[in-house]
C-alpha positions as CSV (number, residue, x, y, z in Angstrom):
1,X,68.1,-16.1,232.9
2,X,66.7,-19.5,231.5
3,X,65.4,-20.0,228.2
4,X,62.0,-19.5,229.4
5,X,62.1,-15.7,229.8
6,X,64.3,-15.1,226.9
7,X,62.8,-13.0,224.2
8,X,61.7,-14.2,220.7
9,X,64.0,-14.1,219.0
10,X,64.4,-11.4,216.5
11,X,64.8,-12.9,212.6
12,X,63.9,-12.5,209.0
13,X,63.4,-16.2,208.8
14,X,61.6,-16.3,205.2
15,X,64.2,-13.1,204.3
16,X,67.3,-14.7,205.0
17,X,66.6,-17.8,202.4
18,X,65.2,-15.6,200.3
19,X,68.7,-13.6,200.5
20,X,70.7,-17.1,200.6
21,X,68.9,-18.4,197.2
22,X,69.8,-14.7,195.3
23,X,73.3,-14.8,196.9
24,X,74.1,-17.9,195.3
25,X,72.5,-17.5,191.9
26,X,74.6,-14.3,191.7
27,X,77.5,-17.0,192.1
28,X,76.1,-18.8,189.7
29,X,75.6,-15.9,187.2
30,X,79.2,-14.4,187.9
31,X,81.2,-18.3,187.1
32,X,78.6,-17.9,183.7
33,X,79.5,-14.5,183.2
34,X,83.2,-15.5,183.3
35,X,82.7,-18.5,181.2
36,X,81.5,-16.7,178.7
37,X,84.0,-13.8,178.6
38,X,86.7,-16.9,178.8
39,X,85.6,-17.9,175.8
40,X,85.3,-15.0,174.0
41,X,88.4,-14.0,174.4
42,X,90.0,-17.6,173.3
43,X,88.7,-16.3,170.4
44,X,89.8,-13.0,170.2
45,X,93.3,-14.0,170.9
46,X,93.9,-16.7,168.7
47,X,94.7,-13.2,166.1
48,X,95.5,-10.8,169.0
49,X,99.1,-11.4,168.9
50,X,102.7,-9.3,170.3
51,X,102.8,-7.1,173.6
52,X,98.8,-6.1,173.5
53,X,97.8,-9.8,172.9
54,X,99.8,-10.8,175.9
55,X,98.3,-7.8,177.9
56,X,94.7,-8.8,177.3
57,X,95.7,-12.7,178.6
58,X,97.3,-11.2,181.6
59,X,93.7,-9.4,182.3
60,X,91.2,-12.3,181.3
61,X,93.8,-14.3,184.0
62,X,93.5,-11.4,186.4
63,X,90.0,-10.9,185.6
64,X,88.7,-14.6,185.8
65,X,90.6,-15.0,189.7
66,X,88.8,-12.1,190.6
67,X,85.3,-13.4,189.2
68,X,86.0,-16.9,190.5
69,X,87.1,-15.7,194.2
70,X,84.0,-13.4,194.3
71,X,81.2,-16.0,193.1
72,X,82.6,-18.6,195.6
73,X,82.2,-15.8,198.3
74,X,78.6,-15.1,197.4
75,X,77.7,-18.6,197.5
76,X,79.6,-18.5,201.1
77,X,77.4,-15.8,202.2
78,X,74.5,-17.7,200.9
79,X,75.4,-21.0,203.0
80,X,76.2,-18.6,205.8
81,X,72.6,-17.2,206.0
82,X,71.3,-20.6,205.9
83,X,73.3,-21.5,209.0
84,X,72.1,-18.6,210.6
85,X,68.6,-19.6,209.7
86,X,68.8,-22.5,211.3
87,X,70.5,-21.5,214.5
88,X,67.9,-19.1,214.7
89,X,64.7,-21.7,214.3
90,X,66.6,-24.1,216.6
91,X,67.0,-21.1,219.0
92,X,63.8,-20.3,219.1
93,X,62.4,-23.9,219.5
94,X,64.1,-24.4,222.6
95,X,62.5,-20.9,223.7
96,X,59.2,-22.3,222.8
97,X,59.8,-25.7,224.5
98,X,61.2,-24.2,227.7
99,X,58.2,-21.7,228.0
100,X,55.6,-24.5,227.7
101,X,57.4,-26.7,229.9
102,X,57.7,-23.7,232.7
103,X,53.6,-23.5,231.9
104,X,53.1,-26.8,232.7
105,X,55.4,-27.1,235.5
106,X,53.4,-23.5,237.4
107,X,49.8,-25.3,236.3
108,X,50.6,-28.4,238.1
109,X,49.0,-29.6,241.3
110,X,50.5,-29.9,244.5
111,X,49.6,-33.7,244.5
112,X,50.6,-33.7,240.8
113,X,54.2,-32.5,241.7
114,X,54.4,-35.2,244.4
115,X,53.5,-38.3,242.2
116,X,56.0,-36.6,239.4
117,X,58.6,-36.6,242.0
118,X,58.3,-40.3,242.6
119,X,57.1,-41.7,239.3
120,X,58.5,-39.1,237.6
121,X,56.4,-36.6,234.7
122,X,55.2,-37.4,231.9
123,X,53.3,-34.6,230.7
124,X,56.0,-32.6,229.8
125,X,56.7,-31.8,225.7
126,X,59.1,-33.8,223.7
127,X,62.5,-31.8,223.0
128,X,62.2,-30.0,219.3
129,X,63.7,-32.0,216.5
130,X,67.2,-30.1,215.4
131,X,66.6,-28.0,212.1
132,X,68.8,-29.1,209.6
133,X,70.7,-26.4,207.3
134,X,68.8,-25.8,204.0
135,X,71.3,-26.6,201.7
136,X,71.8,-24.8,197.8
137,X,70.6,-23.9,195.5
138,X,66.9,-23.8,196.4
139,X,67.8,-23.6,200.5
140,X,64.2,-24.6,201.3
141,X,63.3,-24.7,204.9
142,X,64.0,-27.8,206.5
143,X,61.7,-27.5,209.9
144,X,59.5,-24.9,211.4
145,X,58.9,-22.8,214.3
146,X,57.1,-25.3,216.9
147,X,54.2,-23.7,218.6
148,X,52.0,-25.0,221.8
């Protein structure tokens, strides 16, 4: 099956950097969260001294791992939707393009096919331009959906 019978295809495209901006100011929030906590409890345990003391610093440590391993995975997830984003709008340009190209290619005269063969076409569409990856925070859209 060529691209020109493939189906649309199926994608939250204004969702997904929607999702992708939230997922990494979550990130964001969580590394701020941590931060602050950090601090905080610098200063509770510049008095917080002897087995409990060193029981609190062993969960801030824990605690601050945890909090750093899961922002960086939400701003993952957020770069991951982008990607996907983009795959799909690239996707579905080359659906686009090889559907009006079939068009024209059916429309065309039997003289028009002959002169094409030996002087070659020229009214076929330009390729799509590759959508780049929206890139954080923002992850604005870098291209749209071409239409004929």
């Amino acid at each position: 099956m060529g691209l020109s019978a493939a189906p649309d295809v199926q994608f939250d495209y204004v969702g997904s950097l929607l999702l992708a901006r939230k997922l990494y100011a979550l990130g964001e929030e969580v590394d701020e969260m941590m931060s602050n906590r950090t601090t905080h409890s610098y200063t509770a345990l510049t008095d917080w001294l002897g087995p409990f003391g060193r029981e609190f610093r062993e969960r801030i440590s824990s605690e601050r791992t945890q909090a750093t391993a899961i922002a960086s995975q939400l701003r993952e997830g957020a770069r991951q939707w982008a990607s996907r984003w983009a795959e799909a709008m690239n996707e579905q340009n080359s659906i686009n393009h090889a559907r009006e190209t079939k068009r024209i290619e059916d429309d065309r005269s039997g003289w028009d096919n002959f002169t094409g063969d030996l002087f070659g076409h020229d009214d076929l569409p330009p390729s799509p331009n590759t959508i780049d990856v929206p890139t954080e925070p923002n992850f604005y859209a870098t291209g749209t959906l071409k239409r004929y």
